[in-house]
C-alpha positions in Angstrom: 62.7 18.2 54.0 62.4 15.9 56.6 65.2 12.9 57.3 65.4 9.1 56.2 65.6 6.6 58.0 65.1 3.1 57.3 63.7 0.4 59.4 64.3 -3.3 58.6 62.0 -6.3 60.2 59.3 -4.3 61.7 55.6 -6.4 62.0 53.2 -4.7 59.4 51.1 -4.1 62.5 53.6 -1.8 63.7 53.9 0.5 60.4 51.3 3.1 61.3 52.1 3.9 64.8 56.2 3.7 64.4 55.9 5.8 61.5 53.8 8.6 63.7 56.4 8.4 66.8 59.0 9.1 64.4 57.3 11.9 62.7 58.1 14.1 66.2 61.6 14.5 64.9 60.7 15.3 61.9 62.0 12.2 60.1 60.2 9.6 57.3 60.8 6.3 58.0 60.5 3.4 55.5 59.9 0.1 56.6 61.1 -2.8 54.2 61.1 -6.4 54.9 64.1 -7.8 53.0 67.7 -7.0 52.3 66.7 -6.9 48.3 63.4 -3.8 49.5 66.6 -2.1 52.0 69.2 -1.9 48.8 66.5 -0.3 46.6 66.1 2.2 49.3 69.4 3.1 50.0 70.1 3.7 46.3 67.4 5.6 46.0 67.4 7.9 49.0 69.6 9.5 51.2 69.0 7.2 54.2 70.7 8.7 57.3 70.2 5.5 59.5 69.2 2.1 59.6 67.4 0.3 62.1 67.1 -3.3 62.2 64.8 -4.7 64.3 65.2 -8.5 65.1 66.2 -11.3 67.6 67.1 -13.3 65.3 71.5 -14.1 64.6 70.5 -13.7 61.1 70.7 -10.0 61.4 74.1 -9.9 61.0 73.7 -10.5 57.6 72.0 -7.5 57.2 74.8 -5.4 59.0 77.7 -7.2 56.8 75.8 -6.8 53.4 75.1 -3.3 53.7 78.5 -3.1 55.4 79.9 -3.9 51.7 78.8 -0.5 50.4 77.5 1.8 52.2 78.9 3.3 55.7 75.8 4.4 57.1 74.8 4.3 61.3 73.2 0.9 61.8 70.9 0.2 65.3 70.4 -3.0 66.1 67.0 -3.3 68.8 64.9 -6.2 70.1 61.8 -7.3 68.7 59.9 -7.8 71.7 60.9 -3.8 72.7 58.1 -0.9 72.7 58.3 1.8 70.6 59.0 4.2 73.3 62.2 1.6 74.4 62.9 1.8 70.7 62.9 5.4 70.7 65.3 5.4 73.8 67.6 2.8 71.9 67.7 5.5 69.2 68.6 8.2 71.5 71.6 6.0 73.0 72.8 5.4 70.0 72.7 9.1 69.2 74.6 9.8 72.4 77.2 7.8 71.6 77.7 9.0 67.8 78.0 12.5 69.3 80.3 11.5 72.4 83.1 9.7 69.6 82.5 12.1 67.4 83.9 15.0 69.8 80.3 16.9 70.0 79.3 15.9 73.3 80.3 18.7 75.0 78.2 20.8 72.2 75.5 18.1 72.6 75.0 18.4 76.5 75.3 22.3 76.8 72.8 23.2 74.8 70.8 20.4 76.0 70.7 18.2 72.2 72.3 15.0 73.4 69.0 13.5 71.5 68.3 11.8 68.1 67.3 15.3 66.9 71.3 16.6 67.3 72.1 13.4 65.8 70.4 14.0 63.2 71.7 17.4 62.2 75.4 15.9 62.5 77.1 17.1 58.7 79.4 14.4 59.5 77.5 11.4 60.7 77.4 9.9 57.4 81.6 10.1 56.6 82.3 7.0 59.4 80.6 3.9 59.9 78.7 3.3 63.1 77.0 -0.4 64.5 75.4 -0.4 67.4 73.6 -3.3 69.0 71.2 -2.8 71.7 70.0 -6.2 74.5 68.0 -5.3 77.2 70.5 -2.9 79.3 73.4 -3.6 77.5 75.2 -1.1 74.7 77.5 -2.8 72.3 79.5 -0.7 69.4 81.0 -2.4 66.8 83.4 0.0 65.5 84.8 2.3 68.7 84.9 -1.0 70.6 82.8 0.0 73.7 80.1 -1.6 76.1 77.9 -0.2 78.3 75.5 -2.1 80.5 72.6 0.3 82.5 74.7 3.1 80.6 78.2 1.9 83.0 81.4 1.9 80.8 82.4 -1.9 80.8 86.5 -2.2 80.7 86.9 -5.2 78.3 90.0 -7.1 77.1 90.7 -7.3 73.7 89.4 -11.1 73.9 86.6 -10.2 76.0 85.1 -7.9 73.6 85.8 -10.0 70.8 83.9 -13.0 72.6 81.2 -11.1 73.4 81.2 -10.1 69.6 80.5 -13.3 68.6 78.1 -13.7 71.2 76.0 -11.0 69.9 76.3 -12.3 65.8 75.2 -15.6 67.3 72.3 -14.9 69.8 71.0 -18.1 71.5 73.3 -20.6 69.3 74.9 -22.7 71.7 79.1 -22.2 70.6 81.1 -25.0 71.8 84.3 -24.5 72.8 86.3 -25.1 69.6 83.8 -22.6 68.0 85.0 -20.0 70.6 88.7 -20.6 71.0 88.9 -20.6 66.6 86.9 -17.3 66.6 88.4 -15.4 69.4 91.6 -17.0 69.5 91.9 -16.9 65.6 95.2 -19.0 64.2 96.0 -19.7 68.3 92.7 -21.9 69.4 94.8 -25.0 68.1 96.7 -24.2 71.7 93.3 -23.5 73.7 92.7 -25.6 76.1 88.8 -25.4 77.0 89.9 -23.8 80.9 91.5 -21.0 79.2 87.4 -20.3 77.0 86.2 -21.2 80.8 88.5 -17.8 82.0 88.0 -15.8 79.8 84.0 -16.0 79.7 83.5 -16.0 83.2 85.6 -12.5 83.4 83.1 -11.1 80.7 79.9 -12.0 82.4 81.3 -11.2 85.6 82.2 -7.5 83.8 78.4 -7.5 82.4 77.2 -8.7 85.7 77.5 -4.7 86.9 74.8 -4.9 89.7 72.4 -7.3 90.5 69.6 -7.0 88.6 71.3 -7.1 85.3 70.5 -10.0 83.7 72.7 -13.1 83.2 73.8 -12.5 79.1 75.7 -15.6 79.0 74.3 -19.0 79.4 77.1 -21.9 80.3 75.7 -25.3 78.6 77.3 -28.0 80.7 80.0 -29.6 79.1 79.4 -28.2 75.6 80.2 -24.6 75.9 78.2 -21.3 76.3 74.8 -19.4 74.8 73.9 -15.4 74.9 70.3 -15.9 76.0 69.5 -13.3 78.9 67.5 -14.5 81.3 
């Protein structure tokens, strides 16, 4: 029997030939275009993974609705991405299920540090797993780590919770305020805007890891800051 997964935002275009790539690891995947179609599914069958596939900040509803009730591995990829850059996404994601989950060392000797491996994990299902995937950079949600061109990035507490945000809200301009109330929580009352200037020019200098990663974080003068990469 082969494995679910489920794939949410995908072009109709796109169904044939993602289906067929994803048939080499010997997994189904169903393609629905709203949350209502993803429910049904995962009611109905024992989905192992879900993709979402969007640019759009409005994924994040997706990721806290299913969130609600079910703790399954969600991947979060670019729309504009290839299906073979897709398939790599998958596979990083994979890596780093099997790296937290203490199989790494089981993973990389027998040469399985794939989304095959992944797949066969009897526990991948017991803990929930979000990653989000932009360009070169790795974000996950739930063990709190970043990689950019597949670098561990060292990030503060506030840092990664900025860049958080960031990633719910891709290319909303945040002002200030927005960032000092959501980082900063019951504190941002006492932020003065120099202290959101620090603290965001650390985390794109940590992102900035060579120089041809992209700039993630847009400053808009006098307003505040965007995640757009250029």
């Amino acid at each position: 029997m082969n494995h679910l997964v489920l794939g949410i935002g995908y072009e109709e275009s796109e169904y044939l030939r993602t289906q067929k790539e994803w048939k080499k690891y010997d997994v189904d995947i169903h393609l629905v275009r709203s949350i209502d179609e993803a429910f049904k599914e995962l009611s109905e069958h024992n989905i192992i993974c879900v993709i979402i596939h969007s640019n759009s900040h409005k994924f994040w509803e997706y990721v806290d609705i299913i969130r609600m009730t079910n703790s399954v591995p969600i991947v979060v990829i670019p729309s504009e991405c290839s299906i073979e850059e897709r398939e790599a996404f998958i596979n990083m994601g994979a890596a780093q299920y099997i790296l937290e989950n203490g199989k790494r060392e089981i993973a990389t000797r027998s040469g399985l540090d794939n989304i095959d491996f992944y797949l066969r994990l009897e526990d991948k299902s017991t803990r929930p797993l979000t990653i989000i995937i932009e360009k070169d950079l790795f974000f996950c949600l739930e063990y709190r780590t970043v990689k950019v061109k597949d670098q561990n990035i060292e990030l503060s507490p506030l840092e990664f919770d900025a860049l958080h945000l960031f990633l719910k809200n891709k290319k909303r301009v945040l002002t200030f305020e927005i960032i000092s109330e959501c980082v900063w929580g019951e504190e941002y009352i006492d932020t003065h805007p120099k202290n959101v200037n620090n603290l965001i020019s650390r985390l794109r200098s940590k992102l900035k890891s060579t120089q041809d990663v992209p700039d993630y974080i847009q400053s808009i003068r006098g307003i505040g800051y965007k995640f757009d990469p250029q």
